[in-house]
C-alpha positions in Angstrom: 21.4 -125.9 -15.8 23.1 -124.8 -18.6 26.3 -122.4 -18.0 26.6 -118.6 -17.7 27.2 -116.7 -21.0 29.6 -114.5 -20.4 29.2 -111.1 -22.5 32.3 -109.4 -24.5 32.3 -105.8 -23.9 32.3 -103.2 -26.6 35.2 -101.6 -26.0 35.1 -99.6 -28.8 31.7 -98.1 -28.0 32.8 -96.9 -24.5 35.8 -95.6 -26.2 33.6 -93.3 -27.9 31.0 -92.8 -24.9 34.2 -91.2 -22.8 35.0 -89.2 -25.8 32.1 -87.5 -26.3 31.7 -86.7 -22.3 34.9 -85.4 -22.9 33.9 -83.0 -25.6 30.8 -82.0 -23.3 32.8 -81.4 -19.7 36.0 -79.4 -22.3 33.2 -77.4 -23.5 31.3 -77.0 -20.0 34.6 -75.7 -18.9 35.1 -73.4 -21.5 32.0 -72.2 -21.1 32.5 -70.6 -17.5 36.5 -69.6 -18.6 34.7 -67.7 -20.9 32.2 -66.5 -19.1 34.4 -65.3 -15.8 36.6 -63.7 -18.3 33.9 -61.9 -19.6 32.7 -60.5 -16.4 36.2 -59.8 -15.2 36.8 -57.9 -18.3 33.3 -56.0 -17.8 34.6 -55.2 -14.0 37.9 -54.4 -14.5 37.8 -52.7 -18.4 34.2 -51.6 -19.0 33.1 -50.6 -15.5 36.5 -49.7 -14.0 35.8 -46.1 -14.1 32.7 -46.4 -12.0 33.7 -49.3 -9.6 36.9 -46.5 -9.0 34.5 -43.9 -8.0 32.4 -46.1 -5.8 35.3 -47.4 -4.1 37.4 -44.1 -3.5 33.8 -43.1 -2.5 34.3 -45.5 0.4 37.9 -43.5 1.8 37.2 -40.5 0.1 34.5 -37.0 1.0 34.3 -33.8 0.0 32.8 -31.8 2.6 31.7 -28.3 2.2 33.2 -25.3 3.9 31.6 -22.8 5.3 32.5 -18.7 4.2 33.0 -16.3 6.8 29.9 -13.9 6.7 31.1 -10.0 5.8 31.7 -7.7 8.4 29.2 -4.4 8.9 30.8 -1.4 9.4 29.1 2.2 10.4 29.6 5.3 8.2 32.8 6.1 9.9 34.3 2.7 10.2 33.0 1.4 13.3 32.7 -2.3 13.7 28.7 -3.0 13.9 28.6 -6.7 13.3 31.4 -8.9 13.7 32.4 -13.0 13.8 33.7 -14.4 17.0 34.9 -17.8 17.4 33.0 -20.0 19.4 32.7 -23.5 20.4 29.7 -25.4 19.9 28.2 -29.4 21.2 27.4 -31.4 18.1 26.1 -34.7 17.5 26.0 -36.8 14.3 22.8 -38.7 15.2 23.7 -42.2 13.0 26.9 -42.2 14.6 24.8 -42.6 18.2 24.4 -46.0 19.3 21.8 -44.9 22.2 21.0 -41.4 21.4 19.0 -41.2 25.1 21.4 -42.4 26.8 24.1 -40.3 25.7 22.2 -37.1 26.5 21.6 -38.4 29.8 24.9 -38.7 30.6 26.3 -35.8 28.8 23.5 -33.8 30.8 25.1 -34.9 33.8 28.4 -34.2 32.3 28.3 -30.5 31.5 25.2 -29.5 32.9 22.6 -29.6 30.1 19.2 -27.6 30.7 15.9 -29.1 29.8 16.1 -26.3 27.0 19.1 -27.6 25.5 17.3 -30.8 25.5 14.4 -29.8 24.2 15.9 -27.8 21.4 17.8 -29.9 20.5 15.2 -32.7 19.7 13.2 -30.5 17.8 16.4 -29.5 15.9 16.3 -32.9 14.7 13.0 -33.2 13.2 14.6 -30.9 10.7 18.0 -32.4 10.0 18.9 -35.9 8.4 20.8 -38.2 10.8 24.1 -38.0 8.8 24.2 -34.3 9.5 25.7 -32.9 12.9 23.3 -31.4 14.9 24.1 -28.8 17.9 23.4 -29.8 20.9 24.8 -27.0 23.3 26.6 -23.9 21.6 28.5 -21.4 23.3 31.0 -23.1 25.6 33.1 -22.2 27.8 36.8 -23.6 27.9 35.8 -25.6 30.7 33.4 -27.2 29.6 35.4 -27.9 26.0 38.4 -29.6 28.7 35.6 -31.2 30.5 34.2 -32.8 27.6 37.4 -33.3 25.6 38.6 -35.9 28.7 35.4 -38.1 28.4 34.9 -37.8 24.1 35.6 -41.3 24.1 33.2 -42.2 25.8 30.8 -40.5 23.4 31.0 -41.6 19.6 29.3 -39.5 16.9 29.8 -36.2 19.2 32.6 -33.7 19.3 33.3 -30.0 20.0 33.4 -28.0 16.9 34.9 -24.6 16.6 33.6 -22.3 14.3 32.7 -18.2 13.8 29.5 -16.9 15.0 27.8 -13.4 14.6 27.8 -10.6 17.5 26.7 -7.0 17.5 28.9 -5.1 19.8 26.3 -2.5 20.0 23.2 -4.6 21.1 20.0 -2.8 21.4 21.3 0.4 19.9 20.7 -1.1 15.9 19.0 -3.7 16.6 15.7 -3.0 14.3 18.2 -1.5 11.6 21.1 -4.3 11.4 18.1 -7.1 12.4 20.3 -10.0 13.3 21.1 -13.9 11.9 20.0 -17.0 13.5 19.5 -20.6 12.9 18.3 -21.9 9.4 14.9 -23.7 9.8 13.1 -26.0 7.7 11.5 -22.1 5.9 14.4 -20.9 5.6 15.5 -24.0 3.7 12.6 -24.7 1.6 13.1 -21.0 0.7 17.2 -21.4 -0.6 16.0 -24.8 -2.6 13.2 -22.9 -4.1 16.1 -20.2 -5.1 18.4 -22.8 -5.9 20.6 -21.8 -3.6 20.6 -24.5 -0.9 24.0 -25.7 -2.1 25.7 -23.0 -1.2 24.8 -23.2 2.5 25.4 -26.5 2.9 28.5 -25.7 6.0 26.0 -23.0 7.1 23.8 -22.6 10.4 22.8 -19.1 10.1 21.2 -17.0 8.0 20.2 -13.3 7.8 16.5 -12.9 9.6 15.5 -10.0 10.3 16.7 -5.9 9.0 20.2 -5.2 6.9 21.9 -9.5 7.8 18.2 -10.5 6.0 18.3 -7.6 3.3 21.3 -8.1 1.9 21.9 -11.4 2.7 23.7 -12.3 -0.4 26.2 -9.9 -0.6 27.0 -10.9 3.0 27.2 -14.9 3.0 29.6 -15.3 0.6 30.0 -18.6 -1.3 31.1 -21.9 0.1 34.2 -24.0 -0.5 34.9 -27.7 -0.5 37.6 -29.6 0.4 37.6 -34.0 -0.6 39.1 -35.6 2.4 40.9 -39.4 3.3 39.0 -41.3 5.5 38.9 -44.5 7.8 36.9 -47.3 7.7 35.5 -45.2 11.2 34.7 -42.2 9.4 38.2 -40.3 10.5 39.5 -37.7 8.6 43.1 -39.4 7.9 44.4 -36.9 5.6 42.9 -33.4 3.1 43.7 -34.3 -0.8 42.3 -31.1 -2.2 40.9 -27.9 -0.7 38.9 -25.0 -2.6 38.9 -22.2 -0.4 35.5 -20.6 0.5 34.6 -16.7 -1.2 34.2 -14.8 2.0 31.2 -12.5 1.9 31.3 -8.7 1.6 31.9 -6.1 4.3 29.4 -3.8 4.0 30.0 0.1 4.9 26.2 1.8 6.0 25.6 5.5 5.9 24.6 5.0 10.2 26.5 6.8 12.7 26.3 4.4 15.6 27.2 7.4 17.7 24.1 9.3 16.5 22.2 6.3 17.1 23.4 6.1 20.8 22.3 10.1 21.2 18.9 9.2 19.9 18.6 6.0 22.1 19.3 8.2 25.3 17.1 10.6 24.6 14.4 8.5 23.8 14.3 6.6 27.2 11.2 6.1 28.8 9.1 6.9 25.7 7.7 4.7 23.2 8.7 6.0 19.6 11.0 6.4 17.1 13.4 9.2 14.6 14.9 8.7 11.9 17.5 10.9 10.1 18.7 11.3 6.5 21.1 13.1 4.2 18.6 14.8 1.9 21.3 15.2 -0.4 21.5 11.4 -1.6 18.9 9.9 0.7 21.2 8.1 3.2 20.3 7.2 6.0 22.1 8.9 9.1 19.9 7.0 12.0 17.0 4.5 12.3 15.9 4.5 15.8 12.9 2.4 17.4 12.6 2.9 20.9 12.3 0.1 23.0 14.4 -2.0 21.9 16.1 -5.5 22.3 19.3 -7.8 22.2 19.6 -9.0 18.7 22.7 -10.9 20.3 19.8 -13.5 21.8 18.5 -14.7 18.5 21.7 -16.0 17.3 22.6 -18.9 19.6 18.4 -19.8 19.9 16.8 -17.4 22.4 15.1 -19.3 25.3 10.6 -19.4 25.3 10.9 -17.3 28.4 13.0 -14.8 26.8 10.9 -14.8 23.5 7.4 -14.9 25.3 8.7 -12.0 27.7 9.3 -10.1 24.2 6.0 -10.9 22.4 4.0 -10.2 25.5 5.3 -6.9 26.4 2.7 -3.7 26.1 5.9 -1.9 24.4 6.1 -4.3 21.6 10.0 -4.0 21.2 9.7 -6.4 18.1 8.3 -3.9 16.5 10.2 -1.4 14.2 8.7 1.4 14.6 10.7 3.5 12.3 9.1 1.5 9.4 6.5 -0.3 10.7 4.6 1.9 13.1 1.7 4.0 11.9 0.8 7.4 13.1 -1.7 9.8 12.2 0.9 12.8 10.7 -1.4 15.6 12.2 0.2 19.0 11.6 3.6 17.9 10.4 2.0 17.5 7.1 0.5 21.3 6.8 3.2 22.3 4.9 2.4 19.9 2.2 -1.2 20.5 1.9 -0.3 24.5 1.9 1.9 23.4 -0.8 -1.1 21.6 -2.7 -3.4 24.7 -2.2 -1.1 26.7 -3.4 -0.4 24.8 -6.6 -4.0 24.0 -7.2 -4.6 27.8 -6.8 -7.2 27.6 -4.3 -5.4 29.8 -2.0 -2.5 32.4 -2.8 0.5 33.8 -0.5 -2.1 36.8 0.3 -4.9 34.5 1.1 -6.2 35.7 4.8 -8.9 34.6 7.1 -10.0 35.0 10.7 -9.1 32.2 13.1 -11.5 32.6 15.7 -10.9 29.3 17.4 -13.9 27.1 15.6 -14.7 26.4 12.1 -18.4 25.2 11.0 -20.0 24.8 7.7 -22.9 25.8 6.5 -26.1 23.6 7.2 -23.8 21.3 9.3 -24.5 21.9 13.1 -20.9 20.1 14.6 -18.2 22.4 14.7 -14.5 22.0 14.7 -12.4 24.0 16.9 -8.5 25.1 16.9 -5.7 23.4 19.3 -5.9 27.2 20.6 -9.5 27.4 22.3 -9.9 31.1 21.3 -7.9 31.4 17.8 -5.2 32.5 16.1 -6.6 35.8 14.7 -5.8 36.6 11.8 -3.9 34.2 9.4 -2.4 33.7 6.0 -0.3 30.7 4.7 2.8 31.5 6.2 1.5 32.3 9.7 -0.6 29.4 9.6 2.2 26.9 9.3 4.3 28.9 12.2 1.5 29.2 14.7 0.2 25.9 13.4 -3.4 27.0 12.7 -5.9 24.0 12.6 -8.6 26.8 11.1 -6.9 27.4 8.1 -6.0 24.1 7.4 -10.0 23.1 7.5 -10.6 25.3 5.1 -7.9 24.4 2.8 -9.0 20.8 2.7 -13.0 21.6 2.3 -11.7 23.6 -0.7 -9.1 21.7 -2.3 -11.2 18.6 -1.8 -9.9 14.7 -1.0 -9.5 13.7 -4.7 -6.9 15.8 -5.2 -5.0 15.6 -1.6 -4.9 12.2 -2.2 -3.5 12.3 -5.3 -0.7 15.0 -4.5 0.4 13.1 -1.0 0.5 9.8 -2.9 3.7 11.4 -5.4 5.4 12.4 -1.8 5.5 8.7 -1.2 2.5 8.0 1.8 0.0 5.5 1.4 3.3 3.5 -0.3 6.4 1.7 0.8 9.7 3.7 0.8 12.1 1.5 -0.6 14.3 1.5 1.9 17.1 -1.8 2.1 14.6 -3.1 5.0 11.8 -5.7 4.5 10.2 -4.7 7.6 8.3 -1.5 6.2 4.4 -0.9 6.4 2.6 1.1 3.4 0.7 2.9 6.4 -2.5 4.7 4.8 -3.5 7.4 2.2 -7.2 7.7 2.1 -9.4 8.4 -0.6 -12.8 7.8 -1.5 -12.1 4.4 -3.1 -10.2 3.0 0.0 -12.9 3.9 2.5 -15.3 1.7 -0.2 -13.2 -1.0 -0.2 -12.5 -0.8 3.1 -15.8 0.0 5.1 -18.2 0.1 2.3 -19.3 3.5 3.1 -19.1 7.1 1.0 -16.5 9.6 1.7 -17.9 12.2 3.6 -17.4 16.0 4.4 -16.1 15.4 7.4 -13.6 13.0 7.1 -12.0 15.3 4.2 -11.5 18.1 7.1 -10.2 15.9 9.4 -7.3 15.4 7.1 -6.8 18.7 6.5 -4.5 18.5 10.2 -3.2 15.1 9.5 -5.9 12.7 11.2 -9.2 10.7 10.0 -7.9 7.6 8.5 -4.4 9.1 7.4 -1.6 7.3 8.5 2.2 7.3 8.0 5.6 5.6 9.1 8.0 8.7 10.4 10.5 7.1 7.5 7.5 8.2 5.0 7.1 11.6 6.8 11.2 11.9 6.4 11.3 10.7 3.4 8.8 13.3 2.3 10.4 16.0 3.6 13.6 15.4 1.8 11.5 15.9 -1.2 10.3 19.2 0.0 13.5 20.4 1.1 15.0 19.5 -2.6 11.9 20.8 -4.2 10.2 18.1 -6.1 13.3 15.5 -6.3 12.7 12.6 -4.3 15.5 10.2 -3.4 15.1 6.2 -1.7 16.4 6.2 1.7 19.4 3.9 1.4 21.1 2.2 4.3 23.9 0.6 2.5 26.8 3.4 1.6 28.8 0.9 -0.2 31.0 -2.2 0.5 35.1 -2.9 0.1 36.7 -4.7 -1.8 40.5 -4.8 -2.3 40.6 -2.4 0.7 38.9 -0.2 -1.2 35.1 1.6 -0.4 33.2 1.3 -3.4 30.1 3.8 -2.9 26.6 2.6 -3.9 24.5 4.9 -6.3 21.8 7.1 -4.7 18.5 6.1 -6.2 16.5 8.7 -7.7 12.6 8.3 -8.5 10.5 11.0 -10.8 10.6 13.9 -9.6 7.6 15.7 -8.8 6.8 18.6 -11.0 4.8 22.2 -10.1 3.2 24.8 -12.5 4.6 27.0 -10.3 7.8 26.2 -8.7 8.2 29.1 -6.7 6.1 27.6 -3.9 8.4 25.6 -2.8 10.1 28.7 -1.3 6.6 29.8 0.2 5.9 26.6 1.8 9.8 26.4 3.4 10.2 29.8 4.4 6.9 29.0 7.1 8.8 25.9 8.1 11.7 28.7 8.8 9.4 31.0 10.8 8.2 27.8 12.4 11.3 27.6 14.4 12.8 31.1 13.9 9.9 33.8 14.3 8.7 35.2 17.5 5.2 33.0 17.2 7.0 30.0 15.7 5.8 26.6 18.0 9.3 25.0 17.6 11.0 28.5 18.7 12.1 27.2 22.4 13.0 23.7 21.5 15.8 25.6 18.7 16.5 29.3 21.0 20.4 30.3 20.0 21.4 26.9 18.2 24.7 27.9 15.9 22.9 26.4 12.7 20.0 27.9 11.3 17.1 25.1 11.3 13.5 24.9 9.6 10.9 22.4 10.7 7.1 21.6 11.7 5.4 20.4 15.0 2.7 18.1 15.3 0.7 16.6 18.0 -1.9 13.6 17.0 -4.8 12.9 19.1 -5.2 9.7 20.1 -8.6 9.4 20.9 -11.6 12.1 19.6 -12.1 15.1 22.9 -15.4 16.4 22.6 -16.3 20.3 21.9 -17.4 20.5 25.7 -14.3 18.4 27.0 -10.9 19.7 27.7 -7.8 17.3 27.1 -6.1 17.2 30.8 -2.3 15.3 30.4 -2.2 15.2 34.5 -5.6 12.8 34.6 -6.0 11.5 31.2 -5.1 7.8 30.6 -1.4 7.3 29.4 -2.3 5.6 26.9 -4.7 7.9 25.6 -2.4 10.5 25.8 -1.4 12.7 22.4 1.2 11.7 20.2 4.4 14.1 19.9 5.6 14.4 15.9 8.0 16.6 14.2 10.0 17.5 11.2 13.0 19.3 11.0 16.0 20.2 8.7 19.3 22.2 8.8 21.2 24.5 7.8 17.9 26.0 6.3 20.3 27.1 3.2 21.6 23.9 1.4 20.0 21.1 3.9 22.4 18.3 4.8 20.2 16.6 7.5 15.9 15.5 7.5 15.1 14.9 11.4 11.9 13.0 11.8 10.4 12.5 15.4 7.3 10.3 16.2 7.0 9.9 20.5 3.6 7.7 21.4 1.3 9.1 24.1 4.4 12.0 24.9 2.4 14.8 24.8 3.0 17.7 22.9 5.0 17.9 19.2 7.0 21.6 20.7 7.3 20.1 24.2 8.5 16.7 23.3 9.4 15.9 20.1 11.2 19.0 18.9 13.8 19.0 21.8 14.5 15.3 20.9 15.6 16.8 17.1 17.5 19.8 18.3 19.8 16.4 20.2 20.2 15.3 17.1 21.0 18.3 14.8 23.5 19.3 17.2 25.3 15.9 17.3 25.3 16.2 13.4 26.9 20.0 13.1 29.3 19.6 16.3 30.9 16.1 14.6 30.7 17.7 11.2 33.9 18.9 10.9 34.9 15.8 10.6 34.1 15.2 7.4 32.1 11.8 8.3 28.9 13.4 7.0 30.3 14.5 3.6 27.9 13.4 0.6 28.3 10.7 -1.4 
């Protein structure tokens, strides 16, 4: 076997092997030098500005601060609606580990109702889980030292202090003021459609219902922020900048609360409602709806019992009846159509005819008879508004026809909203031919134009309408908006709000105005007057006009018996009054359901309230704007 060769190695080949791996691992390394570099320099140069953000994101908040709502005062500086500090359960739900378990043990903690419970989970449906959520509000120290001396035993939940709404009067303005309660998913959809959601963002309340819902703007105010140091637990460790919240504005209202309590006692037991403005600017002096309710129950979350006990209640309390409820005028309105006939010339200040307790037409066999069963006698314009002569007013109508009554009533503002600072108003109803079309498909008839004549058929009105309108008579044609805001402070200052004036209404003949007012004198003054007893030896000279609505239709051969009939088929008490009867400084409108008669019932209740006004008048409180 021949021997092994052995081989010489190249070393000059591996020499240049190793180089050139070398060359390839310097450059590899390069390479990634390079290439960390590069992404240090984008992290630390390019991006360092939003990496800085992200991260002080991480320690740092801003959290939104709530502004104190304004304060409401009354005409003559009476607190109406204030903020009380309160303290309040709440739970940030992603903070929770076992959100069921909690509440179990809080309920056996402080006491929790199934309400609270219950409220509280449909609460948040509406609310994302980093936002806190109240689960109790409203307690009492106790229950804040109770609670404090378990909270760590209860991450994500704490007692919060903060200002709620209360209205030291309660029932008294509760349909005027309205009240604020807890923002719901509505209400919110509502401020993002306004764009206005940010500014609530610290908020719970908002205004619902009457003057907090109105003018809610001016009263909220705008929020503040303030960017906050926090722990890795979500602690607040230390506040780096704070922007102070705008407060909202105090509002001053041309109300007398005191008025408003002589209104509400005299109104007890009755269903009803007055209202009294300043006929000099339209302010309004008092907004009454009898019954009322608690507006103080809304703001922490009335209970279902509470709020079905309101809803199902005959009296309807919810409703404002001021505003809202709609009444046939009857009489009240005779001095209005007396005012058309005149202007339209189909009667004159002479005009006479003989009341003799029924009024037919010819080639119609039905009748219609006077409140008085055998007449009035003999009557002219005047005399028929005193002695409140159903006769004459039959007549008038049939003449003056339901084209233009409709017309002429529609410029003293019924069939219409007022445009008073409220949202809950009703239009009520002017009828004309066109409306009972629209509305029952049927032609006007005869009858129905008649019926109007003393205020009923299909008429309807709000007694703020049947106010309003008398302010227009009483100022001859100029018509004013009933205002409920007198102005606001600022700088601890009252800055006034501007009356509002609409178009005036214009006569050919502007001295029957005076015609049409001095009845509404004799009404209360002369010997035959039907307000006489309800105003005997007042100390102010008054002018005004009863009313009493039916209810439901009394035959020709039935007699209306208050001592069997049904109460709540009973009449319905109006009336309209003003004072001094010289320069008028106050509108009293009276609207009582099922009380009986307008003389009886409803003008006593305005005498109350004119005599309140002229014994506190000295004052000065009732000075126009």
């Amino acid at each position: 076997m021949p021997p092994k060769r052995i081989t010489i190695r190249d070393h000059t080949a591996e020499a240049n092997l190793f180089a050139r791996r070398t060359v390839i691992a310097l450059l590899g390394i390069a390479a990634l030098i390079v290439t960390l570099v590069s992404n240090l320099y984008y992290l630390q140069v390019t991006k360092y500005t939003d990496y800085q953000t992200r991260s002080n994101g991480n320690r740092i908040k801003v959290l939104p601060v709530a502004p104190n709502r304004g304060l409401i005062y009354d005409r003559n500086g009476l607190l109406l609606a204030e903020n009380r500090p309160t303290f309040s359960l709440e739970v940030v739900p992603e903070q929770v580990e076992d959100l069921d378990s909690s509440l179990q043990r809080l309920r056996e903690l402080l006491g929790l109702s199934e309400d609270d419970i219950l409220d509280f989970r449909e609460e948040l449906k509406h609310h994302r889980r980093f936002r806190p959520v109240s689960l109790k509000a409203r307690l009492t120290h106790e229950e804040v030292a109770l609670f404090s001396a378990h909270q760590h035993k209860f991450p994500g939940i704490s007692v919060e202090a903060r200002l709620t709404r209360h209205y030291p009067y309660g029932e008294t303005l509760t349909h005027l003021l309205g009240y604020v309660a807890r923002i719901n998913k509505k209400d919110l959809q509502k401020l993002v459609e306004a764009g206005q959601a940010d500014n609530y963002a610290a908020t719970y309340n908002i205004g619902k219902q009457g003057v907090e819902k109105f003018h809610e703007s001016k009263l909220h105010g705008q929020v503040g922020y303030q960017e906050v140091e926090v722990n890795n637990q979500g602690r607040i460790i230390r506040t780096l900048k704070f922007q102070p919240p705008v407060p909202g504005e105090d509002l001053v209202l041309n109300v007398d609360v005191k008025l408003q309590q002589v209104i509400r006692d005299a109104l007890q037991g009755f269903r009803g409602s007055v209202v009294a403005l300043d006929p000099r600017n339209g302010g309004v002096l008092a907004l009454y709806s009898n019954p009322s309710y608690n507006p103080n129950l809304f703001v922490h979350g009335i209970s279902s019992k509470d709020y079905q006990k309101l809803l199902q209640s005959r009296d309807r309390p919810l409703i404002n009846r001021a505003t809202q409820g709609q009444y046939p005028p009857a009489s009240t309105i005779k001095p209005h159509l007396a005012l058309l006939g005149l202007e339209k010339g189909v009667i004159t200040e002479e005009t006479r005819m003989f009341d003799r307790g029924t009024y037919k037409l010819k080639n119609v066999e039905r009748p219609w008879r006077d409140w008085k069963k055998w007449g009035h006698g003999w009557v002219d314009v005047k005399k028929s508004i005193e002695v409140s002569c159903d006769i004459f007013f039959y007549d008038l109508a049939y003449k003056t026809g339901i084209d233009n009554i409709s017309e002429m009533m529609s410029q003293f503002g019924f069939g219409d909203y007022t445009g008073i600072d409220l949202y809950e108003e009703s239009a009520a109803n002017m009828p004309s031919r066109g409306w009972k079309r629209a509305r029952y498909n049927e032609p006007w008839y005869i009858g129905d134009t008649i019926s109007v004549g003393i205020g009923q058929s299909y008429w309807t009105t709000t007694p703020l309408q049947l106010a309003k309108s008398v302010t227009t008579l009483v100022n001859r044609g100029t018509r004013y908006v009933p205002q409920i805001l007198r102005g606001h402070y600022s700088n601890n200052k009252l800055h006034l709000a501007a009356p509002k004036e609409l178009q005036p209404i214009v006569l050919d003949s502007p001295d029957n105005w005076q015609v049409v007012l001095d009845a509404m004198y004799g009404t209360v003054n002369s010997d035959h007057g039907t307000a006489r007893n309800a105003f005997k030896d007042t100390e102010y000279v008054s002018a005004g006009k009863t009313g009493t609505a039916q209810v439901i239709s009394i035959g020709m051969d039935e007699e209306y018996d208050e001592e069997t009939i049904a109460d709540h088929h009973k009449d319905n008490a109006m009336y309209i009054g003003y004072a001094p009867f010289e320069n008028p400084e106050i509108v009293v409108t009276v609207a009582m359901e099922n009380a009986g008669g307008g003389s009886s019932q409803a003008a006593p209740i305005a005498r109350k309230v004119m005599d309140y006004y002229f014994a506190n008048k000295e004052s000065g409180n009732y000075a126009a704007q």
